[in-house]
C-alpha positions as CSV (number, residue, x, y, z in Angstrom):
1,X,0.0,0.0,0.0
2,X,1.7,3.4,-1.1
3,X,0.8,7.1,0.3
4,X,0.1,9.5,-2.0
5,X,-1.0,12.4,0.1
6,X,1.3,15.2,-1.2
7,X,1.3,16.4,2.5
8,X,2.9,13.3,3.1
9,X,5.5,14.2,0.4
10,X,6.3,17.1,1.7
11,X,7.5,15.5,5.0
12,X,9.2,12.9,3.1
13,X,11.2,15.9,1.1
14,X,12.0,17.9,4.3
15,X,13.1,14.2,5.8
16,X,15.5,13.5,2.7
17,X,17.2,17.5,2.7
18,X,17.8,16.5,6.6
19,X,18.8,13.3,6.2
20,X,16.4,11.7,8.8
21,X,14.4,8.9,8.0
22,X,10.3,9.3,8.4
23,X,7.5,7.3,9.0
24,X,3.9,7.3,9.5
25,X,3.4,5.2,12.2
26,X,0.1,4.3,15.1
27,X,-3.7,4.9,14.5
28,X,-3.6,6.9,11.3
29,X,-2.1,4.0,9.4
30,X,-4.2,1.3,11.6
31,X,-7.7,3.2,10.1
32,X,-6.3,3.6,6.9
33,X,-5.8,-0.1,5.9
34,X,-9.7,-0.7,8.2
35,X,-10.8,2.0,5.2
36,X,-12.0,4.3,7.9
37,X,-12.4,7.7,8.5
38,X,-8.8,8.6,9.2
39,X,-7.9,10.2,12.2
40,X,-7.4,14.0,11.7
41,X,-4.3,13.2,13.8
42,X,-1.4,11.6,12.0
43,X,2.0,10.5,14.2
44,X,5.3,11.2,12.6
45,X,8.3,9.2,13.8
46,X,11.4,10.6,12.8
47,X,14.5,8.5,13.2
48,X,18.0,9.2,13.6
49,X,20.6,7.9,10.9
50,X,23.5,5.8,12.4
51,X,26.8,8.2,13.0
52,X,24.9,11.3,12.3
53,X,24.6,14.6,14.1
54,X,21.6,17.1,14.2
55,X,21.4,20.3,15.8
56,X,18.5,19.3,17.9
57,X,15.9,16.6,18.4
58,X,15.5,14.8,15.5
59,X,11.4,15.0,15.6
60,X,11.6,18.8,16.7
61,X,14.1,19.6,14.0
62,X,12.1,17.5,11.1
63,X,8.4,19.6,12.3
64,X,10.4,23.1,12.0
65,X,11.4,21.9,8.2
66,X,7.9,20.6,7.3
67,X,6.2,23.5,8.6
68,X,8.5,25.9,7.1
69,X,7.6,24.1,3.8
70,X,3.6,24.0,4.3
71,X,3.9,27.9,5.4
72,X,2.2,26.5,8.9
73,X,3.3,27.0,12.5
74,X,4.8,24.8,15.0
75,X,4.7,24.1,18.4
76,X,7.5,22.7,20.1
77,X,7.2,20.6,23.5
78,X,10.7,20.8,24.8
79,X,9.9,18.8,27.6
80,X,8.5,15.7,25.7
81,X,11.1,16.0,22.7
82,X,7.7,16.5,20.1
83,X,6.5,19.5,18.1
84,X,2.7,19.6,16.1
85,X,2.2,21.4,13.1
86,X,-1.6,22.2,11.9
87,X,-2.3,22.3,8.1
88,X,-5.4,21.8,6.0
89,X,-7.5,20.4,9.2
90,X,-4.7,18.0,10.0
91,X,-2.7,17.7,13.4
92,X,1.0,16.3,12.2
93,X,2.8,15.1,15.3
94,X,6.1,14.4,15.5
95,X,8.5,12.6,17.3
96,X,12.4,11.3,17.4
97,X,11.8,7.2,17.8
98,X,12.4,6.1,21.4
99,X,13.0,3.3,23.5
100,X,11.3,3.4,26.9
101,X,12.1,1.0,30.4
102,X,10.1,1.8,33.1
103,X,10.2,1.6,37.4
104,X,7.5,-0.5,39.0
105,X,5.7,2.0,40.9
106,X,5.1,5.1,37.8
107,X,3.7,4.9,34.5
108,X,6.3,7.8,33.5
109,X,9.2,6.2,31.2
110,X,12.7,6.4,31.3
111,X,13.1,7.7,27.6
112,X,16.0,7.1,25.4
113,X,17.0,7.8,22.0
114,X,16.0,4.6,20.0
115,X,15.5,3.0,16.1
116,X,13.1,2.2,14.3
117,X,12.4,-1.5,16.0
118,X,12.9,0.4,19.5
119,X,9.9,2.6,19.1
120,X,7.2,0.1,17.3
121,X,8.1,-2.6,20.1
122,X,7.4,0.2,22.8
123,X,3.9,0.4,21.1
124,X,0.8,-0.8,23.2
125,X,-0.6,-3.1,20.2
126,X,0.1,-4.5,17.0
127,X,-2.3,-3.1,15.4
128,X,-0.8,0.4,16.5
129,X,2.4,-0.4,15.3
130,X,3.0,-0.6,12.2
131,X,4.5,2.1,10.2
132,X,4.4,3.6,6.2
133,X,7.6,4.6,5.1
134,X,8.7,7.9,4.2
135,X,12.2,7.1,3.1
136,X,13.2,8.3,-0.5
137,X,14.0,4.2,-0.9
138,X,11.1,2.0,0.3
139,X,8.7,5.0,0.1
140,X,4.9,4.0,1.1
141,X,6.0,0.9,2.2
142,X,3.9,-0.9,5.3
143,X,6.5,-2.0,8.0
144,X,5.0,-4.5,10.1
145,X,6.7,-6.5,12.3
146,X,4.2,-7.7,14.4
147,X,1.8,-8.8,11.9
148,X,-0.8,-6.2,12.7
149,X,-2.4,-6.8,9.6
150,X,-2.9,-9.8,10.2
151,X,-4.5,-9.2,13.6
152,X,-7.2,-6.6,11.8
153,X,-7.8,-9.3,9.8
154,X,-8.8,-11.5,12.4
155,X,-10.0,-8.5,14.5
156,X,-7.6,-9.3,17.5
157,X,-6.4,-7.1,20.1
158,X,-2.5,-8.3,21.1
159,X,0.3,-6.6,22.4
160,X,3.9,-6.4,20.1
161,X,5.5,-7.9,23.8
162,X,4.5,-9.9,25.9
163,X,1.3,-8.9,27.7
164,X,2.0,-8.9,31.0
165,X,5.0,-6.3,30.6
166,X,3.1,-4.4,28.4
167,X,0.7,-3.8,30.9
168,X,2.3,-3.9,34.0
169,X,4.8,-0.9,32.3
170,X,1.7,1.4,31.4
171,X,-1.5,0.4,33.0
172,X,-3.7,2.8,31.1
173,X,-2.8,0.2,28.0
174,X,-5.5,-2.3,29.6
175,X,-8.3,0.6,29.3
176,X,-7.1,1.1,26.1
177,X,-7.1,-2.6,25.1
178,X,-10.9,-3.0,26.2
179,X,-12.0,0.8,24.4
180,X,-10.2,-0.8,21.2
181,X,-11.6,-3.9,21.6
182,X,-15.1,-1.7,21.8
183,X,-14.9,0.5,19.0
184,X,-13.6,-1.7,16.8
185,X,-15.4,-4.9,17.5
186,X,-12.3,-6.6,17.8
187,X,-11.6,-9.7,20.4
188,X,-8.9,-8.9,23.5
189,X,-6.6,-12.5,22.2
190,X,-6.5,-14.6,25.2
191,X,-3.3,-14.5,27.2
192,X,-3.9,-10.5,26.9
193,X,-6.9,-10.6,28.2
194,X,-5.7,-12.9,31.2
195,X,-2.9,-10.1,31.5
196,X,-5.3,-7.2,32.1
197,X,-6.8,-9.6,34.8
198,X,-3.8,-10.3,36.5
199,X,-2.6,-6.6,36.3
200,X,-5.5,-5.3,37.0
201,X,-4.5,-3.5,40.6
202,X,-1.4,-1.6,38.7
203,X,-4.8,0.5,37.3
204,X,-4.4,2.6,40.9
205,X,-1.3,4.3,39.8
206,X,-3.1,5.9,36.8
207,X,-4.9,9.1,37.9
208,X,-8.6,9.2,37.4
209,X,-8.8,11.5,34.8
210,X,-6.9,9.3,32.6
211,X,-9.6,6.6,32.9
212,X,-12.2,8.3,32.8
213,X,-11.2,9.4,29.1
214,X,-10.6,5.6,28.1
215,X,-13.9,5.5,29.7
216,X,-15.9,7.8,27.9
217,X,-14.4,6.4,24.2
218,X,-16.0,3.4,25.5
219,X,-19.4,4.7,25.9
220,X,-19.5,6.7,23.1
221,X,-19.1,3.4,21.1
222,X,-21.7,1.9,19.0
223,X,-22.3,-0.9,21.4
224,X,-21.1,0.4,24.5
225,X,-22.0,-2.7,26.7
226,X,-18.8,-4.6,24.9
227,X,-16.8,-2.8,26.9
228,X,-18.3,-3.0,29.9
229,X,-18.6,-6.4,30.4
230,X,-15.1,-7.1,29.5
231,X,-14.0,-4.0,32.5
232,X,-16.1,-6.2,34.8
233,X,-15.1,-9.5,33.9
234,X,-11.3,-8.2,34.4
235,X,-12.1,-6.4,37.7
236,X,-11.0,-3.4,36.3
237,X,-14.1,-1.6,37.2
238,X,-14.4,-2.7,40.5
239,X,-11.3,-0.6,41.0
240,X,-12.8,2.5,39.9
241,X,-16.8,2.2,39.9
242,X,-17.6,0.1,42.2
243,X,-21.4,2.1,42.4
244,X,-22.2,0.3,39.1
245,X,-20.2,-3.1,40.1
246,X,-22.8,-3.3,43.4
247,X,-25.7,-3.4,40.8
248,X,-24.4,-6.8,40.0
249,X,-26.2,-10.0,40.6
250,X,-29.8,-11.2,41.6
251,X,-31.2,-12.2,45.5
252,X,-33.5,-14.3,46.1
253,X,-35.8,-14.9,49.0
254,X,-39.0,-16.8,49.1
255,X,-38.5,-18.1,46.2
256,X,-38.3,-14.3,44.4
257,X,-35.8,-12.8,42.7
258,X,-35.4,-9.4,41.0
259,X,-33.7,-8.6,38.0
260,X,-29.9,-8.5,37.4
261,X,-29.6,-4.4,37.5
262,X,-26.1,-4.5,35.8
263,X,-27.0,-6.1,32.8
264,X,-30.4,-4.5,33.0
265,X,-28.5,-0.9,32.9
266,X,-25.9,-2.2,30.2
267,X,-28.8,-3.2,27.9
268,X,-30.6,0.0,28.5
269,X,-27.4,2.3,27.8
270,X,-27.4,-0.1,24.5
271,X,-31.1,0.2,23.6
272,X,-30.3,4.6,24.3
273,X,-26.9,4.2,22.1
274,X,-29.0,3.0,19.0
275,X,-30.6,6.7,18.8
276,X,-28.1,9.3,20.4
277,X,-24.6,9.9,20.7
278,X,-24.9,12.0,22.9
279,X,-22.2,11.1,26.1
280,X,-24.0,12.6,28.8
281,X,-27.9,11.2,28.1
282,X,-25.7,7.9,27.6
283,X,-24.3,8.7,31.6
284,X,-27.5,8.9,32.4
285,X,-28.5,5.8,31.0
286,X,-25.7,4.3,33.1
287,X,-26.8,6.2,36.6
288,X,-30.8,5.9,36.1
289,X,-30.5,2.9,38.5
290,X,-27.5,3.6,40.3
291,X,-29.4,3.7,44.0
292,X,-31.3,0.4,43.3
293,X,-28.2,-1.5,45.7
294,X,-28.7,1.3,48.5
295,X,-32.8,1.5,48.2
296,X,-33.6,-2.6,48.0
297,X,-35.5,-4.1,50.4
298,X,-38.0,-7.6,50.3
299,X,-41.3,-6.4,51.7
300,X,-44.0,-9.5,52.7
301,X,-46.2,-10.0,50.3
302,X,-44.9,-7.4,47.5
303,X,-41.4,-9.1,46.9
304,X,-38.6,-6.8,46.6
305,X,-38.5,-2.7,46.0
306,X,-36.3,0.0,44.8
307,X,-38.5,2.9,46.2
308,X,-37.0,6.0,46.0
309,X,-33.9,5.3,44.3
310,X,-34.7,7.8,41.7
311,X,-34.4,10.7,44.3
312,X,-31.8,8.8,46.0
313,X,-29.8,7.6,42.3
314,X,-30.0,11.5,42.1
315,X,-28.3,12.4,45.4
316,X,-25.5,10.4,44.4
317,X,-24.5,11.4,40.8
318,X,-22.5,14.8,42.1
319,X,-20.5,12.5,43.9
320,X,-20.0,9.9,41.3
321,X,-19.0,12.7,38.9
322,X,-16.3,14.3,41.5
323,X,-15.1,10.8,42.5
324,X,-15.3,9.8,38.6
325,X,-13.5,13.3,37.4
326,X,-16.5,14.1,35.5
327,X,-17.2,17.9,34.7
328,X,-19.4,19.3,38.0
329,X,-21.5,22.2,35.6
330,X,-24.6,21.6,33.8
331,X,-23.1,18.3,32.4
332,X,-24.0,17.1,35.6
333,X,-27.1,18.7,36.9
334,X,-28.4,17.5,33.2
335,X,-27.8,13.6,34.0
336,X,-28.9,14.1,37.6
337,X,-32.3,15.7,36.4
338,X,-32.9,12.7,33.9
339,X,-32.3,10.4,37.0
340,X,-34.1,11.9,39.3
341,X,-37.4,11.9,36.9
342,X,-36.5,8.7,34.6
343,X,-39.8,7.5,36.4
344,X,-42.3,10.5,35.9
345,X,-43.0,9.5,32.3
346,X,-42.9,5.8,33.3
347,X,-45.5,6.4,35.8
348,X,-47.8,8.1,33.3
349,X,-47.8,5.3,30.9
350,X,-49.2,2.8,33.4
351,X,-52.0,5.2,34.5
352,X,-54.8,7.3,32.5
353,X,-52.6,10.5,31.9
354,X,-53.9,14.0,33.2
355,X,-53.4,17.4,32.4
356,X,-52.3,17.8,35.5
357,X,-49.4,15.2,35.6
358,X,-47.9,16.3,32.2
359,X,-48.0,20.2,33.2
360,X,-45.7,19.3,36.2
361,X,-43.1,17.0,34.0
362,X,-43.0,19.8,31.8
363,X,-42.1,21.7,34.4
364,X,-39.6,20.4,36.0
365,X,-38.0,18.6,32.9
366,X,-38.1,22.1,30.6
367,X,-36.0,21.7,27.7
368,X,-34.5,18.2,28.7
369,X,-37.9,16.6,28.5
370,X,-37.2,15.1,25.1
371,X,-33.9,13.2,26.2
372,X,-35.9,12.2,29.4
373,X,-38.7,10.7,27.0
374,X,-35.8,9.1,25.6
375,X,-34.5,7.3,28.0
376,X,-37.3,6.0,29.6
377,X,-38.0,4.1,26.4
378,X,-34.9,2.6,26.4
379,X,-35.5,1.6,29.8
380,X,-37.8,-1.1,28.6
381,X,-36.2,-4.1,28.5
382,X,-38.6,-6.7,29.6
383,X,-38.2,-10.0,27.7
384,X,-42.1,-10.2,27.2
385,X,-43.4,-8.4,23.9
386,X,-46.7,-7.7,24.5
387,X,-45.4,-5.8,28.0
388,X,-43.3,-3.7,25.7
389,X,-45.4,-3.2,23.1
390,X,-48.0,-1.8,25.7
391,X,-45.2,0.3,27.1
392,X,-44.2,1.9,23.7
393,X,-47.6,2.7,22.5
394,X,-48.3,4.1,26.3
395,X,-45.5,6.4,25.9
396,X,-46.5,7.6,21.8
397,X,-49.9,8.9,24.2
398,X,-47.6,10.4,26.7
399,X,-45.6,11.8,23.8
400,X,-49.0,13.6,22.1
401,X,-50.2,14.5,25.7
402,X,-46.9,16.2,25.8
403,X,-46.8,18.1,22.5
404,X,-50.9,19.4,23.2
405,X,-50.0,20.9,26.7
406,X,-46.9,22.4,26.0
407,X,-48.7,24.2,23.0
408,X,-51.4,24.9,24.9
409,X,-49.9,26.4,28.0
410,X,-46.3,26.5,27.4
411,X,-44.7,25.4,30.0
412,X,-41.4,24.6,29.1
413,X,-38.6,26.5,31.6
414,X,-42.1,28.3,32.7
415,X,-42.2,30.5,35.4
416,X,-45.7,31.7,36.5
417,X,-46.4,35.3,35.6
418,X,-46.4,36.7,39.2
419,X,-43.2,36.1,41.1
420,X,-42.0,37.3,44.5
421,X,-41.1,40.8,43.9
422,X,-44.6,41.7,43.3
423,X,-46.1,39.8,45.0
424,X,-44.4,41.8,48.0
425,X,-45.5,44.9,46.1
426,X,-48.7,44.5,45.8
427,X,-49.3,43.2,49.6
428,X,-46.3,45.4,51.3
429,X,-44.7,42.6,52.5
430,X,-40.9,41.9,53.7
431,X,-39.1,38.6,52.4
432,X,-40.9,36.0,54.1
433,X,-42.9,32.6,54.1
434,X,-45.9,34.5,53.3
435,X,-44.4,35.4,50.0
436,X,-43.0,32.0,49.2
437,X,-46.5,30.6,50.5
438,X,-48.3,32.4,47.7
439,X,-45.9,31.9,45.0
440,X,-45.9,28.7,45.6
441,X,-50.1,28.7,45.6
442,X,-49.9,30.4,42.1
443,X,-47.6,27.7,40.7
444,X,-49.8,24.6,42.2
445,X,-53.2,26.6,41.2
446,X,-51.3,26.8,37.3
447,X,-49.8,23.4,37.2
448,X,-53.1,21.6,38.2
449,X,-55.3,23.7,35.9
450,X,-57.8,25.2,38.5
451,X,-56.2,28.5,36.9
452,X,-55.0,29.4,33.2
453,X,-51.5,30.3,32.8
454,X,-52.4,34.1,32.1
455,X,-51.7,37.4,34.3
456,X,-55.5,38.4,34.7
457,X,-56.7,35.6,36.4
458,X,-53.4,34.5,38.6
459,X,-53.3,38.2,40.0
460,X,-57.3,37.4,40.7
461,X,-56.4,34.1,42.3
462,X,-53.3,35.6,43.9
463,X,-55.6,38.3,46.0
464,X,-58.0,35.6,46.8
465,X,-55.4,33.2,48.1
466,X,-53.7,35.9,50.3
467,X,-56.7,36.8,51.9
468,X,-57.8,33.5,52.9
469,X,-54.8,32.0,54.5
470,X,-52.9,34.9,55.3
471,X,-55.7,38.3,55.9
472,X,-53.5,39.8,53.2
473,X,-55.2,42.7,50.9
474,X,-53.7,44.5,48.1
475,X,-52.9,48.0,49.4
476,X,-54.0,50.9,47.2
């Protein structure tokens, strides 16, 4: 396979003038032969030639030529010996080839000046590994000495070394290993995967946020339940989630047994993944029943319960975020809404819905009341079809029940037209309970239809409500 790229002839020109060999080496080469989209990031290796002497760091000193040539700027990264140059929506990184040893307790290398062979045998996995030429001789030309190729073939994830040093040397690889594995569709090959299992503890000396990235590529993959089965079956995620690992497994008493709520949550994130990319409805998806461990109980007669682990699933996603790294902002407070109310629409599908019920899910849902709808769908994953068929056609009603209030009373991020300030105009009043008495009438009055969501008759109702309860009339 050759490159034609003329971007990729460029570098290969400003590698010949400096006498450095050049190579396209990692993920851009492994899409290319898969026929994906490539990567808009392409790794340049740049390798020193035997008895030679540069001015600088080989990598550093071929970027500076190449983005002379494309009229682009560079950034160098003194500290890591690599430099990136940006040109026609491409990120060109470059680097001199290494060698790497490491010390048992830090994932940070010792880093030395290496060939070719040094640098691919340094990568995590063969299929990561292999490397086009640049070189005015063999330019183009695939170098694979790990038979990558072979392993896209057969759709195998396997380490150029053996596993167990691989891993045990950088401990983010076995993330990396299962978010592959995800994306791709690819199988972990079998003394790997034993590997990751083994070497599982060495996760601790990665930091969080470093997993939680290799987390989030895995659930924004197409079927992100791939990787987490394999994270639980190698005990990775019991090192860093152990919330979702306690949803594991069914109890039984008197003969009754609930649901496996792991497997129920990794099928629902599944069923949500067919319709949205979106990472953070997906999270919610994964925290919906997050409380279900801490709520359970066996009641006489009933069997067991979860009640309350909405609210309770809700009190516990700021934590899970700040524990998990996750971004504490409306990221958050979006996925702990959708948790806290991922039974509102639920409810309304078993029952006749009202007016009533749809204004307040409106209400407190606003503009997140479409992903909400969303995910409660997905939530049904009974295994008999007439119980979800039922469900679905309950929740097109709850849909068009939706769509007729909202038009008819818009109450989407509503707030009622009377708020605090006047009502403490209009009745003299301080800051007090009276005032937030009264509002809170007004919004109750609106929200169950006794009153229309229109200034005339809430300031009539208002008056009315604050001379019953609290001898309150409007001064003049």
């Amino acid at each position: 396979m050759t490159i034609n790229d003329s971007i990729f002839k460029t570098i290969a020109q400003c590698a010949s003038n400096l006498n450095v060999d050049a190579y396209v080496i990692g993920g851009w080469v492994r899409d290319n032969i898969l026929q994906r989209n490539n990567k808009k990031d392409v790794d340049i290796l740049a390798v020193r030639k035997p008895n030679t002497i540069y001015p600088e760091n080989v990598g550093i000193l071929l970027a500076k030529a190449v983005a002379k040539a494309l009229k682009s700027n560079v950034n160098v990264f003194k500290n890591y010996g690599t430099a990136q140059v940006v040109t026609n929506d491409l990120e060109l990184e470059f680097v001199g080839a290494r060698k790497e040893s490491y010390s048992r307790d830090s994932r940070n290398p010792i880093v030395e000046e290496g060939t070719l062979t040094d640098d691919q045998k340094r990568r995590d996995f063969t299929i990561n590994a292999m490397a086009y030429s640049l070189c005015t001789t063999n330019y183009g030309e695939l170098i694979d000495p790990f038979n990558g190729v072979e392993d896209l073939q057969n759709k195998i994830i396997r380490t150029p070394l053996a596993p167990a040093i691989t891993y045990s040397d950088d401990p983010l690889r076995m993330m990396r290993a299962v978010r592959f594995a995800t994306q791709l569709g690819f199988t972990i090959e079998e003394q790997s995967l034993q590997a990751i299992t083994d070497n599982a503890e060495r996760l601790n000396i990665i930091s969080q946020e470093r997993i939680t990235d290799e987390l989030n590529k895995i659930i924004s993959s197409k079927v992100p339940s791939v990787g987490f089965k394999l994270l639980f079956n190698t005990k990775l995620l019991h090192l860093f989630f152990k919330d979702m690992v306690k949803l594991y497994g069914v109890e039984w008493k008197q003969g009754l047994g609930h649901k496996d709520n792991f497997y129920h949550t990794l099928q629902v994130l599944d069923n949500l993944s067919e319709h949205t990319d979106d990472l953070w409805l997906r999270w919610a998806a994964i925290l919906h029943d997050i409380a279900k461990p801490a709520t359970k109980r066996f009641e006489e007669g009933t069997g067991w319960t979860f009640h309350g682990h909405e609210d309770r699933g809700g009190r516990m996603t700021p934590r899970i975020f700040a524990d998990l790294k996750l971004p504490l902002n409306e990221k958050m407070r979006f996925v702990q809404k959708l948790v806290t109310l991922h039974l509102r629409p639920i409810a309304l599908s078993k029952n006749e819905v009202t007016d009533s019920a749809v204004r307040r899910l409106l209400f407190e849902a606003g503009d997140d009341i479409d992903a909400l709808m969303m995910l409660c769908e997905a939530d049904i994953t009974s295994k008999n079809d007439e119980k979800v068929k039922r469900y679905l056609n309950n929740f097109k009603l709850v849909r068009i029940k939706l769509k007729e209030i909202e038009e008819k009373d818009n109450l989407r991020n509503w707030q009622p037209p009377i708020d605090g300030a006047e009502i403490m105009t209009v009745f003299n009043l301080a800051p007090g309970r009276e005032v937030g008495n009264i509002k809170l009438a007004i919004r109750e009055a609106i929200l169950d239809g006794i009153i229309p969501n229109e200034y005339p008759q809430v300031y009539a109702f208002m008056c009315k409500i604050a001379l019953e309860k609290f001898n309150l009339i409007p001064i003049k």
